[in-house]
C-alpha atoms as an extended CHARMM CRD file, in Angstrom:
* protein
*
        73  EXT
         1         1  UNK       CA             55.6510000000      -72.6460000000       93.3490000000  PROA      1               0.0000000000
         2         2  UNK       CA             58.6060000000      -72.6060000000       90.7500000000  PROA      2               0.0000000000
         3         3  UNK       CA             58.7340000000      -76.4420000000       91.1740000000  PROA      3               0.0000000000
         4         4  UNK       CA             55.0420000000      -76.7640000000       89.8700000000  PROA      4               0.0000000000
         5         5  UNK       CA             55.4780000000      -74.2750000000       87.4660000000  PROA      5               0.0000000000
         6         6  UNK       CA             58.0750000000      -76.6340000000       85.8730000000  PROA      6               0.0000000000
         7         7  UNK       CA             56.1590000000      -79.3690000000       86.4100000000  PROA      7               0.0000000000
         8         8  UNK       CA             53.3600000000      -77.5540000000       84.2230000000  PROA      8               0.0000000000
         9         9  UNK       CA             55.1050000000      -76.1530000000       81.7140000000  PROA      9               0.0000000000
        10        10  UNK       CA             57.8990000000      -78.4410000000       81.4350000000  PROA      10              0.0000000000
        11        11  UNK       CA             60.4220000000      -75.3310000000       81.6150000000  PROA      11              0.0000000000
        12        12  UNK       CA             61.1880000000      -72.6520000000       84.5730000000  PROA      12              0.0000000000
        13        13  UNK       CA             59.3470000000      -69.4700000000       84.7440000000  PROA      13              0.0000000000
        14        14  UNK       CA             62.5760000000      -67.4690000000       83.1730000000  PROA      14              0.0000000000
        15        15  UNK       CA             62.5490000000      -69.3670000000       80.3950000000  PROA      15              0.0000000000
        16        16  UNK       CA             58.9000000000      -69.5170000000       79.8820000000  PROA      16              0.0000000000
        17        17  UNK       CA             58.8170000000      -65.4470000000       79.6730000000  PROA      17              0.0000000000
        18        18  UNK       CA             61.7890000000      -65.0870000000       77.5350000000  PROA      18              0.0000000000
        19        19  UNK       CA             60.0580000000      -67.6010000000       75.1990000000  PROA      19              0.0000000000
        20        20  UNK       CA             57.0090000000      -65.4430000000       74.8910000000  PROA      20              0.0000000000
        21        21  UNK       CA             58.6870000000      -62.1140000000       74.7100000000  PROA      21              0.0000000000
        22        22  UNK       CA             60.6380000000      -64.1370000000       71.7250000000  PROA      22              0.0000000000
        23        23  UNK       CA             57.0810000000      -65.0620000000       70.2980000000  PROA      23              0.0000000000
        24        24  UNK       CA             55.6520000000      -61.5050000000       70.9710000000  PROA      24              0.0000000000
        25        25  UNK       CA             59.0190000000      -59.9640000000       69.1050000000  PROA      25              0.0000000000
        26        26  UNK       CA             58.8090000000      -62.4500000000       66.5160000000  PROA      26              0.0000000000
        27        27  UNK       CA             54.8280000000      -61.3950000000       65.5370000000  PROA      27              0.0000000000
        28        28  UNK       CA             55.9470000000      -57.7190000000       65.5630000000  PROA      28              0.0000000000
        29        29  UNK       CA             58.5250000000      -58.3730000000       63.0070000000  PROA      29              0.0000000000
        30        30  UNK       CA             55.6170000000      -60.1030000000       61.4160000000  PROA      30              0.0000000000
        31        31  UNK       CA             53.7290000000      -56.7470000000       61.3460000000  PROA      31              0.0000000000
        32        32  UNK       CA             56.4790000000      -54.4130000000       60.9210000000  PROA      32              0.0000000000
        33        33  UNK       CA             57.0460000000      -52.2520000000       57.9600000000  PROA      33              0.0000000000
        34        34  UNK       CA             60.9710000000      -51.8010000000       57.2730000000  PROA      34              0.0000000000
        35        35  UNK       CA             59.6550000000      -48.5510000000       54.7140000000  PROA      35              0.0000000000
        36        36  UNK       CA             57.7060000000      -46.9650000000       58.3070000000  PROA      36              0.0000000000
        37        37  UNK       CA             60.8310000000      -46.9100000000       60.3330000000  PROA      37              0.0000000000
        38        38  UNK       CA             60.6550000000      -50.4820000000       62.1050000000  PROA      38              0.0000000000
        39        39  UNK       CA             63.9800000000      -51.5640000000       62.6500000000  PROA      39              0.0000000000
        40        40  UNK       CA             64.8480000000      -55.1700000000       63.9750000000  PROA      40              0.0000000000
        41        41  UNK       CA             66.5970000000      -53.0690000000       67.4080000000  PROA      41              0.0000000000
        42        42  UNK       CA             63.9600000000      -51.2000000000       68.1880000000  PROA      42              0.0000000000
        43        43  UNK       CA             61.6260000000      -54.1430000000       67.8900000000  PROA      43              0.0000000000
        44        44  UNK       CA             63.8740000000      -56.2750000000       69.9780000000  PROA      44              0.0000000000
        45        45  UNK       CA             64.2260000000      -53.7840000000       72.8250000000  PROA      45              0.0000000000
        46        46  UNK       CA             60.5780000000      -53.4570000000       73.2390000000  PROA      46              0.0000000000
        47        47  UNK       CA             60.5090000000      -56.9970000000       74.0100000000  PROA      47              0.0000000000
        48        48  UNK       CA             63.9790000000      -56.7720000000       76.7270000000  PROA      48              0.0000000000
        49        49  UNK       CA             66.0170000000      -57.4230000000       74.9150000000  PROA      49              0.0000000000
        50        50  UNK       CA             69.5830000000      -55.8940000000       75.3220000000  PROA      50              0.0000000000
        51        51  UNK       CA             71.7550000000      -57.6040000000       73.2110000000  PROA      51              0.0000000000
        52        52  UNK       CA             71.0340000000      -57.4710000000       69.9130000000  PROA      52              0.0000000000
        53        53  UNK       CA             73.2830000000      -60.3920000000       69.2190000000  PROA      53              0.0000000000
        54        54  UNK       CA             71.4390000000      -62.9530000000       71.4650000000  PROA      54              0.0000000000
        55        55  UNK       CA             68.5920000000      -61.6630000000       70.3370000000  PROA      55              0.0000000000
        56        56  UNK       CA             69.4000000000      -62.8800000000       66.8090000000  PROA      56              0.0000000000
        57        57  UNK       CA             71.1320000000      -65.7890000000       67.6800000000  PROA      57              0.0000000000
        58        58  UNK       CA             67.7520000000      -66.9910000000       69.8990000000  PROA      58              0.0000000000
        59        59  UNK       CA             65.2340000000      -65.7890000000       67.1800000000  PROA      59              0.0000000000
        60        60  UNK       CA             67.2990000000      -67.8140000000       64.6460000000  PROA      60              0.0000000000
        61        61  UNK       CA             67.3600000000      -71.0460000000       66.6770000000  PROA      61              0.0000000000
        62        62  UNK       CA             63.4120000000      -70.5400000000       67.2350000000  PROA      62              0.0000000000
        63        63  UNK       CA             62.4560000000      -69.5840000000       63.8300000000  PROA      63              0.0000000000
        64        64  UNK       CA             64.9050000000      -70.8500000000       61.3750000000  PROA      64              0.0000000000
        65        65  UNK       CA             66.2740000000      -67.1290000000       59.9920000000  PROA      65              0.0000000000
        66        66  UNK       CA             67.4560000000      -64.2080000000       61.6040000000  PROA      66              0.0000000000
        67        67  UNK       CA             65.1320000000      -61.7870000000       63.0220000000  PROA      67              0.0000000000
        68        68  UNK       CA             65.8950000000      -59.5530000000       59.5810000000  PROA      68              0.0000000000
        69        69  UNK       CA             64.4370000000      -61.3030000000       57.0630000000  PROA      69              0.0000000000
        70        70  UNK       CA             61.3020000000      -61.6940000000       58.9700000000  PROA      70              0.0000000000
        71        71  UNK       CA             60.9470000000      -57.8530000000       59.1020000000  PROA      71              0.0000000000
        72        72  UNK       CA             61.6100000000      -57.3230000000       55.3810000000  PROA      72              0.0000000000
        73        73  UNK       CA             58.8900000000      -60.9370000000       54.4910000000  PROA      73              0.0000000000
C-alpha cells in the first residue's frame, strides 16, 4: 500500500500529511488575527507541531517567510 501511495503521490504518506498540516497551518495564519490572541505557537500546535523551530524553518522553505509575518499580513 505505501509503495502505491508513493507511486501516486510521488512522496510517502508521512510526508504527504505533514505537507497538508503545513498547508492547513499556513491558511490559519492566513485567517488569524494577531489583535484576537492568535499567536504563531498556538497555531502551529493545532496542526502537531512540537517544535516551534522546525515549524518555522519548514513554513519558511514552503512559503518564502517565516510563519510570523504571515500572521501579522
Amino acid at each position: 500500500m505505501q509503495y502505491a501511495f508513493r507511486r501516486y503521490h510521488d512522496t510517502t504518506p508521512a510526508r504527504y500529511a505533514r505537507r497538508v498540516r503545513l498547508d492547513r497551518a499556513h491558511r490559519d495564519l492566513l485567517d488569524g488575527d494577531p489583535a484576537a490572541g492568535d499567536t504563531v505557537a498556538a497555531i502551529a500546535a493545532r496542526w502537531g507541531f512540537v517544535d516551534a523551530k522546525r515549524f518555522a524553518t519548514d513554513y519558511r522553505a514552503a512559503y518564502g517567510q517565516p510563519p510570523s509575518h504571515t500572521l501579522r499580513s
